[in-house]
N, C-alpha and C positions, 0 to 999 in steps of 0.2 A: 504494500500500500504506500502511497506517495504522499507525501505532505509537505504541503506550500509553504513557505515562506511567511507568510502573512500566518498561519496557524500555528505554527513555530513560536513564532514571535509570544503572539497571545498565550500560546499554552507557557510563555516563559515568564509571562508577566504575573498572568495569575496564581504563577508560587512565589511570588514578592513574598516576602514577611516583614511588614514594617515594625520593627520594636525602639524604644529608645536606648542610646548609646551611651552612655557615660565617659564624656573624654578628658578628663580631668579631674580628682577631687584631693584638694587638697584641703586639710582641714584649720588650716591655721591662716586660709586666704581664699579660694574659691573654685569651685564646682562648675564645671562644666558641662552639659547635655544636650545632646543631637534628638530635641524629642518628636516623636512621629508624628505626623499630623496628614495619615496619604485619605482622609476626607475633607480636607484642604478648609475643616471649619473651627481652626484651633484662631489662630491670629494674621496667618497669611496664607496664601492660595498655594503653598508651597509643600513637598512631601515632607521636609523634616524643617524644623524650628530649633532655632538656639537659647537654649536656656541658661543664662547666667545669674549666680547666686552668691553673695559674701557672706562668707561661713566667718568672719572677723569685724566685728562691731570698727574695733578700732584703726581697720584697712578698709576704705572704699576699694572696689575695682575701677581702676582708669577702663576703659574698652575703646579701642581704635578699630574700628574695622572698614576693610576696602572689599569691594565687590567689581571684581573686573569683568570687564565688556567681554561678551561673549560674540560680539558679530564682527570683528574684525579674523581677516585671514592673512597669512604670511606676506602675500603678494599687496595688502588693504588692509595694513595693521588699523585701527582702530584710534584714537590720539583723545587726548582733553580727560579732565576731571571736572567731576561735579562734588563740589563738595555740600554734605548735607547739614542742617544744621534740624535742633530739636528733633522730637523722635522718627526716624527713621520707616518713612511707608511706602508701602505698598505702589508701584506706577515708576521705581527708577528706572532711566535710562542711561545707557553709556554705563560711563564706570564712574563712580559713587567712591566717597569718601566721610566714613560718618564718625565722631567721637560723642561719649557720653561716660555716665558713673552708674554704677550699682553700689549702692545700701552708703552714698554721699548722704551729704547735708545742707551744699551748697544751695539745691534748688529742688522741687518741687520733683522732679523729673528725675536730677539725680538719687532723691530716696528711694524710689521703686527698686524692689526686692523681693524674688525675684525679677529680672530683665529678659525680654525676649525679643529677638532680633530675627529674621527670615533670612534660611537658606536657599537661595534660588537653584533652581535645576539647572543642571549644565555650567554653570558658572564656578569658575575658581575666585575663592573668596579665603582674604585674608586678614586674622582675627590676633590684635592683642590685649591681653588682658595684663595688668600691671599697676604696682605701686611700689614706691619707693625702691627697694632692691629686689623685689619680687617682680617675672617677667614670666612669659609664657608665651610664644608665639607658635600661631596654628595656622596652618594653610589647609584646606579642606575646602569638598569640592562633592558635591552627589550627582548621583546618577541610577535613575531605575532602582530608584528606593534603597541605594547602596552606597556607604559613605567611603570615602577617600580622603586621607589624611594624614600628616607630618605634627609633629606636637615637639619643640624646643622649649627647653626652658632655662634661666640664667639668673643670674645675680648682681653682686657691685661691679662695678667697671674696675679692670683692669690693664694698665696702659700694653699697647697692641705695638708688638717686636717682630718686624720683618728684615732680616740679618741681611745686612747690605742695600736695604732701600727705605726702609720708613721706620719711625717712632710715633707711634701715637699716646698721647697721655691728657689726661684731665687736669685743668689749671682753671681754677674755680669753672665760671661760665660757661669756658671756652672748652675747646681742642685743640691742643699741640700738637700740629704733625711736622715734625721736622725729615727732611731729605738727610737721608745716610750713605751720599753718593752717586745717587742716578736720579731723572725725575720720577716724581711721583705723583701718579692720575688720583686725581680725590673727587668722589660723588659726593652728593646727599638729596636721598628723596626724605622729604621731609612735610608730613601732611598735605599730600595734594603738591607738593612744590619740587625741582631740581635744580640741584646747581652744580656746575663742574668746574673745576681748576687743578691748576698744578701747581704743584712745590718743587722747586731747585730748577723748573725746565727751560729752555730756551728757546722756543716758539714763539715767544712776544717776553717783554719785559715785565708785563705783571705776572708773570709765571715765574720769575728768578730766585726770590728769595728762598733762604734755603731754612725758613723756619716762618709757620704761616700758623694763624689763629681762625677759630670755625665756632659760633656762636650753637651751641649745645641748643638745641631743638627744646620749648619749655611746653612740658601738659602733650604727648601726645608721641604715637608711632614714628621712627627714624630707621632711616637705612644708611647705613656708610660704608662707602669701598676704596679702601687705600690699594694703592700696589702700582706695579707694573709689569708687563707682561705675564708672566705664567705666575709670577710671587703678586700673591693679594692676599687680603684682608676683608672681612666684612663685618661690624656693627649696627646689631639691631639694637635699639634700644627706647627709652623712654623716662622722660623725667620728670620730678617730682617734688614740689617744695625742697628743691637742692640736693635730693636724692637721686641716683643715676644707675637703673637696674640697667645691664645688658647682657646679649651674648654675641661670642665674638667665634669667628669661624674662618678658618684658613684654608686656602686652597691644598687641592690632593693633585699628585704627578702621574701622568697621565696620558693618553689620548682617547681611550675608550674606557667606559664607565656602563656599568653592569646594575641593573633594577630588577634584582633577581626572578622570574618565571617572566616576566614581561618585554623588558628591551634591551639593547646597548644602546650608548650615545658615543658618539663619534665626534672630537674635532679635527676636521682637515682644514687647514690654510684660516680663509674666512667664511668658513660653512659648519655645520654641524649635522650631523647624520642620524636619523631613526631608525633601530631595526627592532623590526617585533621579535623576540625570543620566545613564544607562543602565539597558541591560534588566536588569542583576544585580540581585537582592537587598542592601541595605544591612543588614547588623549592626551593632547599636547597643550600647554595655554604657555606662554612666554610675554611676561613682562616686563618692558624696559624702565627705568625710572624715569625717563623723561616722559611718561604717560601713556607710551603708546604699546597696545597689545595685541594678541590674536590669538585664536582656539585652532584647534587641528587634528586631523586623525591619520595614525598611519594602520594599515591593516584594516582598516574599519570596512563599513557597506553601506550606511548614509548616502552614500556620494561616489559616483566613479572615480574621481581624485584623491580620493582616500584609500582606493583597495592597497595600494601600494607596500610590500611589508617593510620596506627601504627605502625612504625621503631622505633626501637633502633641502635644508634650509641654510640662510644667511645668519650670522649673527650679527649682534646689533653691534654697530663700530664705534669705541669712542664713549660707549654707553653702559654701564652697568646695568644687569638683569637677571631677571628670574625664569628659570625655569621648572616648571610641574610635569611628570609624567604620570600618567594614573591611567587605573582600572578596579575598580571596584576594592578588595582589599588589597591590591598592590599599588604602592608610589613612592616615585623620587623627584625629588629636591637640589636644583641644582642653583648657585649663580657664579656668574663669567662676568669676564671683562677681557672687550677686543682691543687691541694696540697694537698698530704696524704689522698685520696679521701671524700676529702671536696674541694665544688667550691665554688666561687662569682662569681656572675651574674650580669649584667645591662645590665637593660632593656633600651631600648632606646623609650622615650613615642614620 
C-alpha cells in the first residue's frame, strides 16, 4: 500500500505530544518554562509560551529578548530592528527587540510574576535573563511542537587574554581593550544597536591607538567580539547597578565542526558549508550584529532549494555573527568573524 506525502505528514503531526519543558530552575534566581499552549488559547497564538518566574524576592530578572526575522534568505538577508517597548504583543514584524523585569518594583509591569513572553514558530529567538553577576543566555527556537535549544550560563566578568593580540579588562564604566601587537577588530551589538572599530590598526587614523575605551552597555543584553582573524573572543553580557554578569567564549581550531547526528560546518576561504550528517532536515538562521539575518534549510523538502544535503553560503565580512543549526533535539551554536578571508570560529560545546 502507498502513502502520500500529504498522509505522512498528518499521520506525523498527530503524534505531536505537546508537554511543558523546564529549561532552567534555578532556585536562588529563576525558572525557566517552555509551556505548551498547541490550543493557541493560553496568551499567544503560538504552540509553546515562555514562562518566566523569580524564585528570589531580593533578585529581579532583567529579561532581554530578540526574536529574529524569519523571512529573510541568504541571497535577501532581512536588515533593521524594531525595538519594542512595554509588554511585548502579539502582530511583530521583522525582528523585534524587547526588555522588561520579573518580580521588579520599578513599575507596574515590572512586578508581574510570573512573566510570559510568546515563542513564535519557526523563528530563532534569543533570550536573556540576568542580574547583577547572575546571567543565562538561551537561544531557542521551535518547530512542530519541538523545542530546540542552547542554554549558557556565567558570572562576574573577567578580563579576556588573547596571547599576542588583545587584552580586555573592566575599568569602572568602561572597556579596556588594548592591542598586544596586531590590530584588533572590536564589535558590539548592543540592544538593537552596532558599532565596529579597531584598536592598534592602520586603515584610517582613528583606528591607531593602541589602547581604546568602550562604554559598558547599562540595563540590558551585549554582545562583544574582540580578535583577529582565527584568535577571537566573545562577551555576552549584561549590566546592573555596577554589577557586570558575563560569559566569555573563545574560539576552537579548526575548519570543520561537527553537531553531532545532524551536520558539519565547513569554513573555506569566505564561505561556509552545510552538510547534513543525517536524513533530517538542517535549519539554518544566521545572525549578523549589524541586524541583518536569514533562515535556511539544507536537506529539507519545503522548497526545491532546500533538498540540497551540501550548501554553501557566504559569510558575513567584516561582521561579527551568529550562527544556529537545529532540528528538533539537536543544535549548534556557533559565532565567526570574517577578516581578509580568514575567520574565527566558536564552537559553542
Amino acid at each position: 500500500m502507498k502513502i502520500s506525502v500529504a498522509v505522512l505528514l498528518l499521520m506525523t503531526l498527530t503524534t505531536i505530544v505537546f508537554s511543558d519543558l523546564v529549561l532552567i530552575n534555578d532556585p536562588n534566581f529563576v525558572k525557566l518554562t517552555a509551556v505548551a499552549n498547541p490550543s493557541h488559547n493560553l496568551w499567544w497564538s503560538t504552540d509553546y509560551v515562555l514562562e518566566i518566574q523569580a524564585l528570589n524576592q531580593a533578585m529581579p530578572v532583567e529579561v532581554s529578548y530578540l526574536i529574529i526575522d524569519a523571512g529573510g534568505t541568504p541571497s535577501s538577508p532581512s536588515s533593521g530592528i524594531h525595538i519594542r517597548g512595554g509588554n511585548l504583543i502579539e502582530g511583530w514584524d521583522g525582528t523585534s527587540f524587547f526588555q522588561t523585569e520579573v518580580g521588579g518594583w520599578g513599575s507596574a509591569e515590572f512586578r508581574q510574576n510570573p512573566k510570559y513572553l510568546p515563542l513564535p514558530r519557526y523563528r530563532t529567538c534569543i533570550l536573556m535573563l540576568a542580574r547583577y553577576e547572575k546571567i543565562y543566555f538561551v537561544v531557542i527556537r521551535e518547530n512542530d511542537g519541538q523545542i530546540s535549544y542552547k542554554i549558557l550560563s556565567g558570572g562576574p566578568f573577567k578580563e579576556v587574554f588573547l596571547s599576542g593580540v588583545a587584552s580586555v579588562k573592566r575599568v569602572g564604566s568602561k572597556f579596556e581593550v588594548t592591542s598586544l601587537g596586531q590590530p584588533v577588530e572590536v564589535g558590539i551589538w548592543a540592544k538593537g544597536n552596532y558599532m565596529h572599530d579597531e584598536v592598534g590598526g592602520w586603515a584610517s587614523t582613528a583606528y591607531s591607538q593602541r589602547t581604546k575605551y568602550y562604554d559598558i552597555p547599562h540595563y540590558g543584553m551585549f554582545m562583544m567580539m574582540v580578535g583577529r582573524y582565527k584568535n577571537i573572543a566573545i562577551i555576552i553580557g549584561n549590566e546592573n547597578d555596577g554589577m557586570l554578569g558575563a560569559i566569555t567564549l573563545y574560539s576552537t581550531p579548526g575548519t570543520t565542526y561537527f553537531v553531532q547526528d545532524l551536520c558539519a560546518l565547513t569554513i573555506s576561504g569566505i564561505n561556509f558549508d552545510v552538510t547534513a550528517e543525517s536524513p533530517d532536515p538542517v535549519e539554518i538562521t544566521h545572525f549578523g550584529f549589524d541586524n541583518t539575518c536569514w533562515q535556511w534549510e539544507v536537506n529539507g523538502w519545503a522548497k526545491p532549494e532546500y533538498r540540497s544535503s551540501r550548501q554553501s553560503f557566504r559569510l558575513k565580512h567584516y561582521t561579527p555573527s551568529l550562527i544556529f543549526v537545529n532540528r528538533y533535539s539537536k543544535a549548534g551554536l556557533f559565532f565567526y568573524n570574517e577578516n581578509d578571508g580568514m575567520t574565527g570560529v566558536i564552537q559553542v560545546k
